[in-house]
N, C-alpha and C positions, 0 to 999 in steps of 0.2 A: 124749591130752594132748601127744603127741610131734606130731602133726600141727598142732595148736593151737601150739606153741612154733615148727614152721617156718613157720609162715606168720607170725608175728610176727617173726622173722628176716629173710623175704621182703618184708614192707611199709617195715623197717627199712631195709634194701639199698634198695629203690625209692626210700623219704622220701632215703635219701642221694645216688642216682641224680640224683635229681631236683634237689637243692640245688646239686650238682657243676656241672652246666649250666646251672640258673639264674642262677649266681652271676657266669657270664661274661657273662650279655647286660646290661649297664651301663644302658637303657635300663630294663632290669624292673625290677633293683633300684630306679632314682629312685624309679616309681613305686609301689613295692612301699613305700619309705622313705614319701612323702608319703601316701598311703593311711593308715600306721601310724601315720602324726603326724593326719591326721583322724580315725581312730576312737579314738586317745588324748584329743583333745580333745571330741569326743561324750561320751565317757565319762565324767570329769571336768568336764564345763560347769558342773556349780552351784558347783563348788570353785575353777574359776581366771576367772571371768568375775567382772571386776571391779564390775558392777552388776549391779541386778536389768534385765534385758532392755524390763519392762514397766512400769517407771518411770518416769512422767511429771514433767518439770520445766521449767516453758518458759522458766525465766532462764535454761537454758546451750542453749535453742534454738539448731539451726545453728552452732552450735561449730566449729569448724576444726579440724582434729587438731592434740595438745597433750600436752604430758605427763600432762594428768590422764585428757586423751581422745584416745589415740593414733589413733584413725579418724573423729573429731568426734561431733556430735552430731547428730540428725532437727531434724523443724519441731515434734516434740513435746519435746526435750530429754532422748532416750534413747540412750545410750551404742550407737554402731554397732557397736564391737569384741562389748560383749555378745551384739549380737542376731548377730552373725556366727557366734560360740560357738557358742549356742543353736539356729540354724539348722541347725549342722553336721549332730546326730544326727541332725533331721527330712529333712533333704537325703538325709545316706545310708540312713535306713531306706528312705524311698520310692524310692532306688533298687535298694537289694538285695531289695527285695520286689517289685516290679514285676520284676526282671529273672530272680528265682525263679522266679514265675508263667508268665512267657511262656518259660522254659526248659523245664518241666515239660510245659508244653502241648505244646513244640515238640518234646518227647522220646514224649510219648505217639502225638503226629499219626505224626511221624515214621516213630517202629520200629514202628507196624502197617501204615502204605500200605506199607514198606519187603522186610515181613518176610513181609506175606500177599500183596503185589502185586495184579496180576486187579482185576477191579472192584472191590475195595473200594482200591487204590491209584487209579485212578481217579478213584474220586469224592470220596475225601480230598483227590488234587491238587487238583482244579477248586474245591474249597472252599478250599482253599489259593490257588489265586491269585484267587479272589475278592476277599478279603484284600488279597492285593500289588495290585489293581490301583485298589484307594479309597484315595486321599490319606490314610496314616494319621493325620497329625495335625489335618489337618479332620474325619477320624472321630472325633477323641480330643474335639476342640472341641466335636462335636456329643453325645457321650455326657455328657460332664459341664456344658454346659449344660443339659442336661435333667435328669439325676439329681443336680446340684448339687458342688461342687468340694471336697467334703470330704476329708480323707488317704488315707482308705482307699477312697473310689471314685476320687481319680486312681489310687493305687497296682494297682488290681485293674484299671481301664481302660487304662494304659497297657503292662500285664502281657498283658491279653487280647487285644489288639489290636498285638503286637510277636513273636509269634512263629512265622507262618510263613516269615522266613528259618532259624530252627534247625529248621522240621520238613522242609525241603528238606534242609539240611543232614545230621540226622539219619536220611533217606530214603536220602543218598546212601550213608552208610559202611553202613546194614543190605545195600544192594544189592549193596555189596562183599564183604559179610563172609558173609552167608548161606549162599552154595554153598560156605565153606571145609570143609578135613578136618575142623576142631573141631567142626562146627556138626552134620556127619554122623554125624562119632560120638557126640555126643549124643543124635540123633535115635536110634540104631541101640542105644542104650543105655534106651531108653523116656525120653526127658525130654521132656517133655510142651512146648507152644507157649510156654507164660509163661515156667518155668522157662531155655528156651532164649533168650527172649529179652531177660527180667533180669539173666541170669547168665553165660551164654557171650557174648553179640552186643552188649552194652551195654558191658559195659565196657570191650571194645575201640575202641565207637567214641565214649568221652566224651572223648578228647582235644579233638578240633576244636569239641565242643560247651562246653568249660571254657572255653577264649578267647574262644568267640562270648559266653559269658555275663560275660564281664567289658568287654567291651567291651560289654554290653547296661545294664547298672548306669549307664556313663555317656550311653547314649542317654534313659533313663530319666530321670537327674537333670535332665537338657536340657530332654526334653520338658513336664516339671515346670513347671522356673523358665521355661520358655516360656508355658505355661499360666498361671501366674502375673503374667507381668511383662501378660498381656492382662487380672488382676482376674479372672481363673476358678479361681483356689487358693482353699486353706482361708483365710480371714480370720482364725480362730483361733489359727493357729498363727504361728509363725516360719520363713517360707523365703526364702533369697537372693533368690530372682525375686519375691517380692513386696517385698521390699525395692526391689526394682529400679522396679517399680510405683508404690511410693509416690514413688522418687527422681525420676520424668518430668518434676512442676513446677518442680522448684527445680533444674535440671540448672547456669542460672547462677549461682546464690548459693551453692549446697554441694553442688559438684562430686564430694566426697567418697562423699554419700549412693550415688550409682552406682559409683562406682568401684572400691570393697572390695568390694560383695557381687558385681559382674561379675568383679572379679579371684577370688574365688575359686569360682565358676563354670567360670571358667575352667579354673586351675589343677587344680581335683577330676575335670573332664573328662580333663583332658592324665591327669594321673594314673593311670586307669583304662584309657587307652588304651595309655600304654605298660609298665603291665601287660601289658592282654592281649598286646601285641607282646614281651612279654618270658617272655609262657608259650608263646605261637606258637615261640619259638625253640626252645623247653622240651623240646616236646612234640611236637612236628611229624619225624615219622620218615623223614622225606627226609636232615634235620642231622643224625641218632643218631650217625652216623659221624665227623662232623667235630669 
C-alpha cells in the first residue's frame, strides 16, 4: 500500500514537472488552447451547430455569410458553419486514430529491431525503408482506390502506411538505452525480454515518440482532406477536404464554400504542430536544465 501511495506521489511530482515547463513554451499552450476549443466543439456539435448539417434548402443556395449564416451557404442551401461543426469530430477521430495505429506499429517495429539487433534488425530495417522509399501518398491513393474511401479504411491506411519514421526513431533511443546499468540489472535480476522491454526500455524512450505522434495526428488530418479534396473520402460522411471538393466549381460565385473548411484545415494543422513543438520543449532532456 505504501509503495502504491509513492508512486502516486511520484506521477503527481512528474504531472507537476511537466506542466511547470510546459507552461513556458507559449507556442504549446496556443496550440494546446485551440486543440481544446476543437475537441470542445466535436463534443457538443448537435447542441451548438446552428442547423441540421444535412439539410437541404435550395432558396438560401449560395448564401454569402450573414448573420443568419455566418459562413454562407452550398449549391444545396446547407449551412457551412454546421457542416464545419460536424466535420470537426470526423477530422479529429481520423486523425487520432491513424496517428495511434502508425504509433503502435512504429513502437512495436522499433523496440524489436532495436532491442534484439542481428538479423532480425536487419530485416526489419530493409522492410522499413521499403516503406520510406514508395511515395506514401500515392501508396495511400492506390490502397483506398482499390478497397474504397470509407472512414475506417482511410484511418487504418493512412495509420499503416505512416510509421516507419517512429520505428527508426524508436530503433534509435532502444540502441541507446539497452547497454545501460538499468537494462543489466534487470537482466541480472531474471527479467525476462518483454518485461525488460515494456517496462525498463520503453518508457524511457516515449518522450521523442509522444511529439512524433502529435505531430503525426496532423499529418494524418492532411492526408485525409487531401484524399478527399481528390473525391477518394467517405461520401457519407462530413469532412473539411470534401468540402473543399465539392467547393472546385463554384470557387467564383461562393468563395466562401472553400475558404472556411481550407481555413480550418489549416489552422487544426498549425495547432498540432505547435503542440508537438511545445512538448518537444517539454520533454527533450537536452532543455531539462534551462
Amino acid at each position: 500500500m505504501m509503495a502504491s501511495g509513492e508512486r502516486l506521489v511520484d506521477y503527481r511530482k512528474k504531472a507537476a514537472e511537466f506542466w511547470r515547463r510546459f507552461k513556458k513554451s507559449r507556442t504549446g499552450l496556443l496550440g494546446s488552447a485551440v486543440i481544446g476549443a476543437l475537441v470542445i466543439i466535436a463534443v457538443l456539435a448537435p447542441v451548438i451547430s446552428p442547423f441540421d448539417p444535412w439539410e437541404i434548402d435550395f432558396q438560401y443556395k449560395f448564401e454569402a455569410p450573414s448573420a443568419m449564416h455566418p459562413m454562407g451557404t452550398d449549391q444545396f442551401g446547407r449551412d457551412i458553419l454546421s457542416r464545419i461543426i460536424y466535420g470537426t469530430s470526423i477530422c479529429l477521430t481520423i486523425g487520432l486514430v491513424a496517428a495511434g495505429i502508425s504509433t503502435l506499429l512504429g513502437i512495436l517495429m522499433g523496440a524489436t529491431a532495436g532491442y534484439f539487433g542481428g538479423t532480425i534488425d536487419d530485416a526489419l530495417m530493409r522492410f522499413t525503408e521499403m516503406f520510406l522509399v514508395i511515395p506514401r501518398f500515392f501508396l495511400i491513393l492506390l490502397i483506398v482506390s482499390l478497397f474504397g474511401g470509407s472512414i475506417w479504411n482511410v484511418m487504418i491506411v493512412i495509420g499503416v502506411t505512416s510509421w516507419p519514421g517512429t520505428a527508426r526513431l524508436v530503433r534509435a533511443e532502444f540502441l541507446s538505452l539497452k547497454e545501460r546499468e538499468f537494462v543489466e540489472a534487470a537482466r541480472l535480476v531474471g527479467a525476462g525480454d518483454r518485461r525488460i522491454i515494456f517496462t525498463h526500455i520503453l518508457p524511457n524512450a516515449l518522450s521523442p515518440v509522444i511529439v512524433n505522434a502529435s505531430l503525426a495526428v496532423a499529418g494524418a488530418i492532411l492526408s485525409e482532406a487531401s484524399l478527399s479534396f481528390l473525391g477518394l473520402g467517405d461520401l457519407t460522411q462530413i469532412t473539411w477536404g470534401q468540402m473543399l471538393n465539392r467547393s472546385q466549381l463554384f470557387m467564383r460565385i461562393a468563395w466562401w464554400n472553400a475558404l472556411f473548411p481550407g481555413l480550418m484545415i489549416f489552422v487544426t494543422v498549425l495547432a498540432f504542430n505547435l503542440f508537438g513543438d511545445g512538448l518537444n520543449d517539454t520533454l527533450n532532456p537536452r532543455l531539462k536544465e534551462k
